[in-house]
N, C-alpha and C positions, 0 to 999 in steps of 0.2 A: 597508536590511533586505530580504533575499530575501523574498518572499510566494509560496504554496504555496495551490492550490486545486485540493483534491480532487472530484470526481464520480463517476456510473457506479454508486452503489449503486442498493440497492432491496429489495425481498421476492420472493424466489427458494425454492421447495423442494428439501426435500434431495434432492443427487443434482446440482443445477440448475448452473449456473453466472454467473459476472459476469465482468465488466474493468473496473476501476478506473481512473481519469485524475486523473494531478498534473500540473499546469499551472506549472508554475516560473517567477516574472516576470523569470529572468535566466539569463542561459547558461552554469550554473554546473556540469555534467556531467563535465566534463572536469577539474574541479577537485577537485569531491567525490563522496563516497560518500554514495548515497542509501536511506534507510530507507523500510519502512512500517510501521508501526505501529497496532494497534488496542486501543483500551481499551470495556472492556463499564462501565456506570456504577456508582461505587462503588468498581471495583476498580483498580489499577494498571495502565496504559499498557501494552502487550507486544510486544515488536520480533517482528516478522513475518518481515522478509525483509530484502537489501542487495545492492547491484548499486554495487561498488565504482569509481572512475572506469577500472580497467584492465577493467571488464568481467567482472572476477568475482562468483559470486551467491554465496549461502549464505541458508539456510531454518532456522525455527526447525523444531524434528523435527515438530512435530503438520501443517504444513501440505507435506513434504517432500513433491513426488509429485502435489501437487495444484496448487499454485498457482508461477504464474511472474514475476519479476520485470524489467523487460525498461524501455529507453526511445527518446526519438526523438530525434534531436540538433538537428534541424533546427523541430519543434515544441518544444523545452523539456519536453516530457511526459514523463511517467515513469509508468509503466503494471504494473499487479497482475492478471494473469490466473488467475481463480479458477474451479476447478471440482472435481467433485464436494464440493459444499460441504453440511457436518453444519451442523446447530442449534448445535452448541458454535462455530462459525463467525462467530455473530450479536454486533457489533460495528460501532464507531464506528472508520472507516479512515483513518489519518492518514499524509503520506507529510511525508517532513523529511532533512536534509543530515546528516552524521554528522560529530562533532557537531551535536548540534540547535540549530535556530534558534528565530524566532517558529513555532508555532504556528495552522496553517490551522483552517478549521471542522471539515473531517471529511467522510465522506460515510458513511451510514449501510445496514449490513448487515445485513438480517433475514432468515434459513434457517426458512424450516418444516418441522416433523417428519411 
C-alpha cells in the first residue's frame, strides 16, 4: 500500500501564504495522477487540485489563481503552493493517487480573518 504524509500546515492570516509536502513512500508519479484534497469537519472531502502524471494541472475554480500544484520526482513529494489564502481556505489537506488510495493524517490549515 502506497502511504502519503502530508506537512507544511499551520495558522497563517488572510492574505498569508503556505506550501504544503506530500511525502509519497514510493515512486509512483510517473504512474499516476495526483490529488489534493481538503475536508473542513463534518463536511465532505473536496478535490483541490491534480497534476496528472503527463504534468497537467487543473484547479477547482475557488482556488484557480491562487494555489499551485507541482512535484519533485527525485523526492517523491508532491507540493501545494498556497497563497493569498481567505478563512474559507481553513481545512484539513490531504494529498492521494487518482484514484484514491489509503488515506494519510492530513496536515491542518487555519486562515485568519
Amino acid at each position: 500500500q502506497v502511504q502519503f504524509v502530508e506537512s507544511g500546515g499551520g495558522l497563517v492570516g488572510s492574505g498569508g501564504s503556505l506550501r504544503l509536502s506530500c511525502v509519497v513512500s514510493e515512486s509512483i508519479f510517473k504512474h499516476w495522477a495526483m490529488d489534493w484534497y481538503r475536508q473542513v469537519p463534518g463536511n465532505q472531502r473536496e478535490w483541490v487540485a491534480r497534476l496528472t502524471s503527463g504534468g497537467s494541472t487543473t484547479y477547482t475554480d475557488s482556488v484557480k489563481g491562487r494555489f499551485t500544484i507541482s512535484r519533485d520526482f527525485a523526492k517523491n513529494t508532491l507540493y501545494l503552493e498556497m497563497k493569498s489564502l481567505k478563512p474559507e481556505d481553513t481545512a484539513i489537506y490531504s494529498c492521494n493517487t487518482n484514484p484514491p488510495q489509503t488515506w494519510g493524517q492530513g496536515t491542518q490549515v487555519t486562515v485568519s480573518s
